[in-house]
FIVEX-968079 format. One record per atom (N, C-alpha, C, O): x, y, z; residue in one letter. Coordinates in steps of 0.001 Angstrom, whole numbers, padded with zeros to 6 digits, always signed. Example, Ala and Ser with C-alpha at 12.3 -4.5 7.8 and 13.67 -1.06 7.14 Angstrom:
2
+013190-005690+007800A;+012300-004500+007800A;+013200-003300+007800A;+014236-003319+008465A;+012850-002250+007080S;+013670-001060+007140S;+012900+000030+007870S;+013409+001138+008039S;
***
This chain:
198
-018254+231561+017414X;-018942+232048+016211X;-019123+233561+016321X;-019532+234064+017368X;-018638+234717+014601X;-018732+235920+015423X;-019694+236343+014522X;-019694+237475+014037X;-020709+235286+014215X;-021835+236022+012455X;-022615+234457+012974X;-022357+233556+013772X;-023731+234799+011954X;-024990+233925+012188X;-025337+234179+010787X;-025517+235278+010262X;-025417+232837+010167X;-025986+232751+009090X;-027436+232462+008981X;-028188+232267+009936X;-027822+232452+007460X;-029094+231830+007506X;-029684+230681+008733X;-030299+231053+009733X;-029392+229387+008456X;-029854+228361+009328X;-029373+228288+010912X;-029825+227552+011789X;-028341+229257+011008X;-028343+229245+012710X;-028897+229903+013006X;-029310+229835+014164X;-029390+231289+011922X;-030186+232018+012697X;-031679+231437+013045X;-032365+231633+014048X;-031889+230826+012129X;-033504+229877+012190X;-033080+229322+013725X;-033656+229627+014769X;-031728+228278+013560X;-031872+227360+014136X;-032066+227964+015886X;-032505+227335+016849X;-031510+229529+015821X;-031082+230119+017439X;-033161+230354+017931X;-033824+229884+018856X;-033498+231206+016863X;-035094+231442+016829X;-035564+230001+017411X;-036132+229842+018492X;-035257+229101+016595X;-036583+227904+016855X;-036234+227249+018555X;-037112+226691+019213X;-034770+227457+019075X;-034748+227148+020074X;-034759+228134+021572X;-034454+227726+022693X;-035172+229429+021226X;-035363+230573+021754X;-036638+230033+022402X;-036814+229812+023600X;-037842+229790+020981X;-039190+229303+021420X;-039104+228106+022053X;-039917+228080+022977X;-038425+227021+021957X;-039030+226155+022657X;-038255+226167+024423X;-038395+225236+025217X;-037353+227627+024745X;-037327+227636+025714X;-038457+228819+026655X;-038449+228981+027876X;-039126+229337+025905X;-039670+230057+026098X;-040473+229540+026373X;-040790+229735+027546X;-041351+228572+025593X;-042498+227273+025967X;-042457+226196+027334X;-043273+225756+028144X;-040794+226045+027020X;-040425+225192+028340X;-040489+225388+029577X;-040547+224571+030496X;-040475+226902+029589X;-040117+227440+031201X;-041371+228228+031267X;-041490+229239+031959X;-042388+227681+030450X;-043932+227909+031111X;-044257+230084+030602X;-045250+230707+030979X;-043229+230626+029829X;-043874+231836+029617X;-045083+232068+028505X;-045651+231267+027763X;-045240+233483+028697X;-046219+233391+027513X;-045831+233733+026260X;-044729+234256+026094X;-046512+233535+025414X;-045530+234246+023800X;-045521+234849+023858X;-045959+235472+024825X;-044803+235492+022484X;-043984+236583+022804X;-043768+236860+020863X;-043604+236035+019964X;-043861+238299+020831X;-044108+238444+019540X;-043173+239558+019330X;-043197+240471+020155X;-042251+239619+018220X;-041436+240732+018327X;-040943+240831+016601X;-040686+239911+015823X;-040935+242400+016371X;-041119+242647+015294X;-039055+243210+015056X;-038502+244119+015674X;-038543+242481+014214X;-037142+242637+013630X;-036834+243245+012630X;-037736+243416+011809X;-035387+243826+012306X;-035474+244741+011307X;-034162+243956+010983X;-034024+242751+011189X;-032888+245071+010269X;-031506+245140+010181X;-031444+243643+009685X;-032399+242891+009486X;-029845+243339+009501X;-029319+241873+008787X;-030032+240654+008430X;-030209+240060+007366X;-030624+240328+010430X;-030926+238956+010540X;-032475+239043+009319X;-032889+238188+008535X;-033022+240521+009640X;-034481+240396+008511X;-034151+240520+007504X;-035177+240488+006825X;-033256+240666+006833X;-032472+241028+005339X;-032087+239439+005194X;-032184+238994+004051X;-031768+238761+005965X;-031247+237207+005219X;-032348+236597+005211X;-032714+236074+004159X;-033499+236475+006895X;-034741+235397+006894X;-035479+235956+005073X;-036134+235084+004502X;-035375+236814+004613X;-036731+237461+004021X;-035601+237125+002314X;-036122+237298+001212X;-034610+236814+002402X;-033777+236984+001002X;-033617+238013+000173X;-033775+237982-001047X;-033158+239343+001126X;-033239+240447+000226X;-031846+241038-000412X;-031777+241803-001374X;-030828+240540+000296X;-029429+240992+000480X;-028629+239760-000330X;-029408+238891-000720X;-027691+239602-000546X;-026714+238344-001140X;-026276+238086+000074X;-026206+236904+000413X;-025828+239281+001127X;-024650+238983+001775X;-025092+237162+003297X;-026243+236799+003540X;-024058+236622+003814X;-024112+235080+004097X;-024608+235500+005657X;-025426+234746+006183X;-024276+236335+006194X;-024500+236510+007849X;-024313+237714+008156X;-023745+238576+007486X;-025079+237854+009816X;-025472+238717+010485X;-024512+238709+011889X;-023802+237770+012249X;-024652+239772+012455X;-023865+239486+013285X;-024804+239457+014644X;-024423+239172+015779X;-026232+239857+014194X;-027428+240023+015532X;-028591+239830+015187X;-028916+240219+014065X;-029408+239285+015895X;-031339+240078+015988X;-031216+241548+016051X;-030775+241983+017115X;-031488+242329+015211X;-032140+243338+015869X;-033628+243456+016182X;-034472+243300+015301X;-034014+243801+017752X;-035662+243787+017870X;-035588+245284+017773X;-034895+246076+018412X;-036569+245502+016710X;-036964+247092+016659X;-037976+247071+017282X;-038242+248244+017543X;-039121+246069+017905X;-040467+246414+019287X;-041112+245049+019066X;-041020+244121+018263X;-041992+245448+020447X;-042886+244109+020054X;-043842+244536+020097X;-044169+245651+020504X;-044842+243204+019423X;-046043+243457+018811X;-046904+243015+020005X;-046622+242143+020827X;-048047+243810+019945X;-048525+243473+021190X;-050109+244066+020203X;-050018+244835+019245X;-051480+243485+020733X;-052532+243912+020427X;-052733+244515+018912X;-053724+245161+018572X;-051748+244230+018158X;-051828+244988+016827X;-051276+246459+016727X;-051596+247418+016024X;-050393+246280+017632X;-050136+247990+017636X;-048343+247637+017891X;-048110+246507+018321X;-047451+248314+017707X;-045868+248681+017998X;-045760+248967+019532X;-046091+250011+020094X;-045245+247864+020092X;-044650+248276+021749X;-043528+248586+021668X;-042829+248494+020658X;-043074+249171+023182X;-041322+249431+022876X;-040830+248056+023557X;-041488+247378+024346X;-039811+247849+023185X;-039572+246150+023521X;-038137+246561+024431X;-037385+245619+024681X;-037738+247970+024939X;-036742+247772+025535X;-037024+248087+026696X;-037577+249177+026843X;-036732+247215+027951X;-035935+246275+028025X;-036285+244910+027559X;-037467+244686+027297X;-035438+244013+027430X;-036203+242659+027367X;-036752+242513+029081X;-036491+243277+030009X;-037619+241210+029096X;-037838+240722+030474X;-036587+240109+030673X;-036098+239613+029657X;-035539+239953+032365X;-034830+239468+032643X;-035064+237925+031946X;-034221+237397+031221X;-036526+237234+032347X;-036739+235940+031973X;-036258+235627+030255X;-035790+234621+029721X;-036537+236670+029844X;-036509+236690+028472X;-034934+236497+028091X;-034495+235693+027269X;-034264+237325+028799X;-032716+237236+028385X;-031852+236550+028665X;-030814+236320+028045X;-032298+236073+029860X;-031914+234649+030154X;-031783+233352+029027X;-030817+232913+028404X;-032617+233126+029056X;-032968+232851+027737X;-032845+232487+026251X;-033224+231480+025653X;-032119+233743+025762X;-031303+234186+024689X;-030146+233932+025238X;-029426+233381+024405X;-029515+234103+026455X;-028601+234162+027074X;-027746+232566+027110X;-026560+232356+026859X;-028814+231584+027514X;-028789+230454+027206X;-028717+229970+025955X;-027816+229174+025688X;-029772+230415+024845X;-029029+230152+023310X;-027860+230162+023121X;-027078+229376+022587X;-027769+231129+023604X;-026250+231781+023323X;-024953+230838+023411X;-024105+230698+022530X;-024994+230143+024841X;-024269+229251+025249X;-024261+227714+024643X;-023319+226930+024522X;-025860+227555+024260X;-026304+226163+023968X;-025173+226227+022168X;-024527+225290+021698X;-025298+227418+021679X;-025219+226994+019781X;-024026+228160+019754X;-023825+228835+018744X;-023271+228313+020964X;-021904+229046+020670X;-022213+230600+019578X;-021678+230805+018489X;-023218+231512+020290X;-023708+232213+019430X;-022684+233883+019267X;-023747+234431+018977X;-022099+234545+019232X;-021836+235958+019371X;-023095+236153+020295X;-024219+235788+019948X;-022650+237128+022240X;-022623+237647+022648X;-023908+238180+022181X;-024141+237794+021036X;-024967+239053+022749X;-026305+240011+022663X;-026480+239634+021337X;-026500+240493+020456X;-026628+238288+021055X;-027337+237941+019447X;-028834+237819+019561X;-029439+236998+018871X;-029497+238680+020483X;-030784+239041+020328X;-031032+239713+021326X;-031131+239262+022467X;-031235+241566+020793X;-030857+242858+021387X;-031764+243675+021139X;-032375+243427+020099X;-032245+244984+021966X;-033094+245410+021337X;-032332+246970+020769X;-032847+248049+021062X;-031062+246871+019938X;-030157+247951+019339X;-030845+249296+019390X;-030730+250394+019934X;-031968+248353+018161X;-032426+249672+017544X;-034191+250493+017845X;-034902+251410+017433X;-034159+249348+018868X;-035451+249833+019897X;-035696+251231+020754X;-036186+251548+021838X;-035022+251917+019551X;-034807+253727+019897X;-036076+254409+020527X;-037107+253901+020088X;-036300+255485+021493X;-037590+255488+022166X;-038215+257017+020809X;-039325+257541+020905X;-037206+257389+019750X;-037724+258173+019448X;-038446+257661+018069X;-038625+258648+017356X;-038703+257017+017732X;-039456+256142+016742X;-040386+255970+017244X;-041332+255881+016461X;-040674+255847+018461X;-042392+255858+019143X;-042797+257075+019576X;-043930+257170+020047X;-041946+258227+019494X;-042143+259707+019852X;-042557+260325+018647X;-043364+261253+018615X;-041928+259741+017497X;-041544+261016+016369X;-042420+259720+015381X;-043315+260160+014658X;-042171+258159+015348X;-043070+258007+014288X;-042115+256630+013224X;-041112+256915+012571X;-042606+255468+013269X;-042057+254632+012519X;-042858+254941+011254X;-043954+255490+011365X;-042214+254517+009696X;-042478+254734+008557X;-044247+254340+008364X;-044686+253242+008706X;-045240+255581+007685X;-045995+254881+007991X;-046650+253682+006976X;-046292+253382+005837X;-047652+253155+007739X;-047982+251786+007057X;-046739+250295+007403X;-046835+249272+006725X;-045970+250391+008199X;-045124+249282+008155X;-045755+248056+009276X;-045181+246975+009414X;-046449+248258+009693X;-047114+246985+010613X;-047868+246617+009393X;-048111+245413+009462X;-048206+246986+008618X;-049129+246181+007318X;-048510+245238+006321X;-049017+244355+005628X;-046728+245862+006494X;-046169+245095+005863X;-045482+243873+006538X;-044971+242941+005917X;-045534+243995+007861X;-044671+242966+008594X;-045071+241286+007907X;-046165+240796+007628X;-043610+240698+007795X;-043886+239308+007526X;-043670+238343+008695X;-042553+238011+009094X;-045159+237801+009355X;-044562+236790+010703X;-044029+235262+010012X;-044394+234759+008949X;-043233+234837+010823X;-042697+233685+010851X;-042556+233037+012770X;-041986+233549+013734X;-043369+231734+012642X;-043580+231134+013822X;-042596+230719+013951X;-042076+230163+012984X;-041840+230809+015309X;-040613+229534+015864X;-040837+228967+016688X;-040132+229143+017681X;-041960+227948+016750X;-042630+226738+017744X;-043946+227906+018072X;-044228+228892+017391X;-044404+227577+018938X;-045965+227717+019416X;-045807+229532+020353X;-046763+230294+020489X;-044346+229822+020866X;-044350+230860+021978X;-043568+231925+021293X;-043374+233035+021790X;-043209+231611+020345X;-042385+232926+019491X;-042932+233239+018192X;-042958+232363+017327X;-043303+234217+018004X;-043579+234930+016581X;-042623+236038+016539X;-042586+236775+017524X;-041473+236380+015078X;-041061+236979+015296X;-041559+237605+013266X;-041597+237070+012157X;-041808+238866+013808X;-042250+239726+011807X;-041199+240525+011512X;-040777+241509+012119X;-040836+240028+010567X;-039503+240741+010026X;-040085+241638+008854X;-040834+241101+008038X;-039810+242813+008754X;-039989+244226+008114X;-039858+243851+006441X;-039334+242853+005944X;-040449+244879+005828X;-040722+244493+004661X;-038937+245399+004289X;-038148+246104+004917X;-039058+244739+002759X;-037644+245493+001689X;-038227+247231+002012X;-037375+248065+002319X;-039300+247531+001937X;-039614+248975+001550X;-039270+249841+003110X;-038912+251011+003240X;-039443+249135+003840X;-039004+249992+005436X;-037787+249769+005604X;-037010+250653+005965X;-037374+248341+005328X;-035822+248556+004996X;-035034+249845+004307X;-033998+250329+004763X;-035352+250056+003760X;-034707+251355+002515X;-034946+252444+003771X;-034020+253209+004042X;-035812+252486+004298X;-036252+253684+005235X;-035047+253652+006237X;-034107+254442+006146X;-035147+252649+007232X;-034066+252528+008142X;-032923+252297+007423X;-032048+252844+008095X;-032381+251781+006400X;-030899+251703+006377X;-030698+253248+005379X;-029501+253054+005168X;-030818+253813+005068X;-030685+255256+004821X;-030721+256185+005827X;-030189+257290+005716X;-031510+255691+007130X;-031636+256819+007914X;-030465+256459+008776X;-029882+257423+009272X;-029954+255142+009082X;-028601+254239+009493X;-027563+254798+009166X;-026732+255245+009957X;-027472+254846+007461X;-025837+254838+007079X;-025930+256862+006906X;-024889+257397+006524X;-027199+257816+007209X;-026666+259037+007389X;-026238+259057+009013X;-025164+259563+009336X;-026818+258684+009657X;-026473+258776+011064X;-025302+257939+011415X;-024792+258285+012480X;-024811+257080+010910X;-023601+256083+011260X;-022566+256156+010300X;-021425+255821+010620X;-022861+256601+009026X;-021512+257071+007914X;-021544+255393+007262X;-022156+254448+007762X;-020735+255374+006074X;-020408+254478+005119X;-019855+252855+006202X;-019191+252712+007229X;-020618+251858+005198X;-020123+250728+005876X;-021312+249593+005184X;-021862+249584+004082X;-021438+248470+006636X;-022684+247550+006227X;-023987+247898+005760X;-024639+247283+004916X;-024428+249277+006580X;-025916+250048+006061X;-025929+250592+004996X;-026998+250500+004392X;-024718+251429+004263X;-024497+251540+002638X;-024681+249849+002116X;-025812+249365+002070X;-023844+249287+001856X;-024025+248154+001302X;-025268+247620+001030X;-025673+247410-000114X;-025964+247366+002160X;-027170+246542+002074X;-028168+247610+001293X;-028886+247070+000452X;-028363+249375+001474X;-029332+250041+001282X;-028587+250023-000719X;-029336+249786-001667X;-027280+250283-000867X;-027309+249618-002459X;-028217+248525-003097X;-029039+248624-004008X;-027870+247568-002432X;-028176+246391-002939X;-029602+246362-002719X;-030041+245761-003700X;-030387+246621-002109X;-031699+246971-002181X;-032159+247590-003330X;-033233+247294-003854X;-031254+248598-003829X;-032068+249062-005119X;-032970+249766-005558X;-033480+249798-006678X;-033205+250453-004472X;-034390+251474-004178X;-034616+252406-005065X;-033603+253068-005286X;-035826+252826-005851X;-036304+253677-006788X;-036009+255214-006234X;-035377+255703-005299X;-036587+255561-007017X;-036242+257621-006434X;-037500+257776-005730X;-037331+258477-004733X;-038705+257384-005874X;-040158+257633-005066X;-039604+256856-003333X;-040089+257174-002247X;-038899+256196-003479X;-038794+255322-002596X;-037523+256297-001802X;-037986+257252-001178X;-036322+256186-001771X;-035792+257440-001691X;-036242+258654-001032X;-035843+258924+000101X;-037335+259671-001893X;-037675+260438-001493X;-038257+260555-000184X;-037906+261292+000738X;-039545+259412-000253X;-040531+258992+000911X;-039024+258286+002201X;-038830+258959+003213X;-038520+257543+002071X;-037787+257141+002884X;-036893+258249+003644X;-036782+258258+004870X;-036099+259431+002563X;-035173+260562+002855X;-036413+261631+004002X;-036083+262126+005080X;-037638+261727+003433X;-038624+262713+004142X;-038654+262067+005896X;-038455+262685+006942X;-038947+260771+005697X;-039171+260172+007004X;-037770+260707+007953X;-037869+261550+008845X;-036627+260112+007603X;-035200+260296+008384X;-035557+262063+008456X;-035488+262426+009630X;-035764+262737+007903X;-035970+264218+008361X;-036767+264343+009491X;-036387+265247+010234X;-037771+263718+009875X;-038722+263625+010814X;-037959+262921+012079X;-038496+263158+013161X;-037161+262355+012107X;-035992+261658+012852X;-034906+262604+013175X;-034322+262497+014254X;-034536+263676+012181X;-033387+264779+012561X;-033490+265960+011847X;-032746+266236+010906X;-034413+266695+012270X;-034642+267729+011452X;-033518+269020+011037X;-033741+270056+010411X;-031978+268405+011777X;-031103+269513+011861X;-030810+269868+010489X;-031334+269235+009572X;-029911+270954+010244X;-029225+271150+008965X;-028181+270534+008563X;-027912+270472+007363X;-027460+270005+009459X;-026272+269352+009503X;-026977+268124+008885X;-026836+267987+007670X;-027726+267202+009560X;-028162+265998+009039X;-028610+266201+007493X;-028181+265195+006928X;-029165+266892+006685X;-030073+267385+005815X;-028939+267411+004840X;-028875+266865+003738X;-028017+268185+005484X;-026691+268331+004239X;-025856+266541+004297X;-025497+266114+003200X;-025649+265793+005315X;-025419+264731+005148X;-025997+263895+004071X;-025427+263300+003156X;-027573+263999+004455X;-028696+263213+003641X;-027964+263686+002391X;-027034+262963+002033X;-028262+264954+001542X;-028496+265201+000450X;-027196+264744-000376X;-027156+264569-001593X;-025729+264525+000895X;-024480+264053-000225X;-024932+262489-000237X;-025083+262154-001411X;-025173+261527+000563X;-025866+260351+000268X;-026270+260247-000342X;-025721+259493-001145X;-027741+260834-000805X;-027977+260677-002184X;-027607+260622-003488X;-027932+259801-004345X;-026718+261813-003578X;-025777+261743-004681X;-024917+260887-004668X;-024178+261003-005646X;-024543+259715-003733X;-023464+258975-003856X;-024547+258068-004388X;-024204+257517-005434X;-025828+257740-003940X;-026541+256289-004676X;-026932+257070-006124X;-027936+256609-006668X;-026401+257967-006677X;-027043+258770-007911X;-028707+259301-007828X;-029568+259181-008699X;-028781+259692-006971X;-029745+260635-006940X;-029940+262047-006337X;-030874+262306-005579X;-029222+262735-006629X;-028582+264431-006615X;-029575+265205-006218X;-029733+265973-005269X;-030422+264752-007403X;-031457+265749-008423X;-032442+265565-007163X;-032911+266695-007027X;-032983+264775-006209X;-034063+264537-005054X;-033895+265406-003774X;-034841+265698-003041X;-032709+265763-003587X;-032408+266629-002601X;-033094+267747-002404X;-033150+268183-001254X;-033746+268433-003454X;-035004+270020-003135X;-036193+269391-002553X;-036941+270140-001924X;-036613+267716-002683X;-037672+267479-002232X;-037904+266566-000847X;-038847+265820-000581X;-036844+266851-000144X;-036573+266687+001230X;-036589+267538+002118X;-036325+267224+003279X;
***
């Protein structure tokens, strides 16, 4: 299998937790972004993912950095993996970048997180549509045209939304080079005219 759809992805989650339960750890709470949170949450058309991304875990009400996993932990996944024939690091921490805890995740997005239980030892909160727009804009300037265009289309994002999202990715790369990237992006989703207020 080289994609994970809707129900395998449930199905990889729900058996993540009950190995996690089985082998006596403690829960474990981890906050997801990218594809797999774009299908659990129904924001995208598109059928599959090709990963988890863990953007941190949640710990005390606050954003941890979740990289590395615990060996125990990856094991684990590692074993999913094998048990339901999954694609390879189908639960990674990609985008568990250390400068998002330096420089600053979008703010207000732990308010929006949506949890979903998978048995008693896994909680995993997948990111709202509105931080979405944040990261896959700040994605497809830093990574160029592809799946992160696509999905940040189809999202549909207003110009307030845009703006606030384009300001954040500046706080992420304040170069000129990036800035002139940003501002032709915009004009490719038709919004030209937003570029002085970045």
């Amino acid at each position: 299998m080289n994609s994970l759809g809707k129900e395998q992805l449930e199905a990889a989650l729900k058996l993540l937790g009950e190995l996690i339960a089985a082998r006596g750890h403690p829960h474990q709470h981890f906050v997801v972004c990218g594809g797999s949170s774009l299908l659990v949450m129904g924001l995208v058309t598109r059928a599959t993912t090709k990963d988890v991304d863990v953007l941190a875990r949640f710990e005390n009400e606050r954003l941890e950095q979740a990289k590395p996993l615990p060996d125990w932990l990856q094991g684990a996944a590692d074993d999913v993996q094998e048990q339901l024939g999954l694609p390879k690091n189908w639960f990674n921490t990609g985008p568990a970048d250390d400068s998002f805890f330096r420089l600053g995740f979008p703010e207000g997005l732990e308010s929006r997180l949506t949890p979903r239980r998978y048995g008693e030892f896994l909680t995993i909160s997948f990111i709202s549509r509105y931080d979405q727009v944040f990261f896959k804009l700040y994605a497809t300037a830093d990574q160029g045209p592809g799946r992160h265009f696509l999905d940040l289309k189809e999202l549909s994002p207003t110009q307030d939304e845009l703006i606030a999202a384009a300001r954040w990715t500046r706080t992420q790369d304040p170069s000129e080079g990036f800035k002139l990237v940003l501002s032709e992006l915009l004009g490719e989703l038709g919004h030209e005219d937003v570029s002085s207020q970045i």
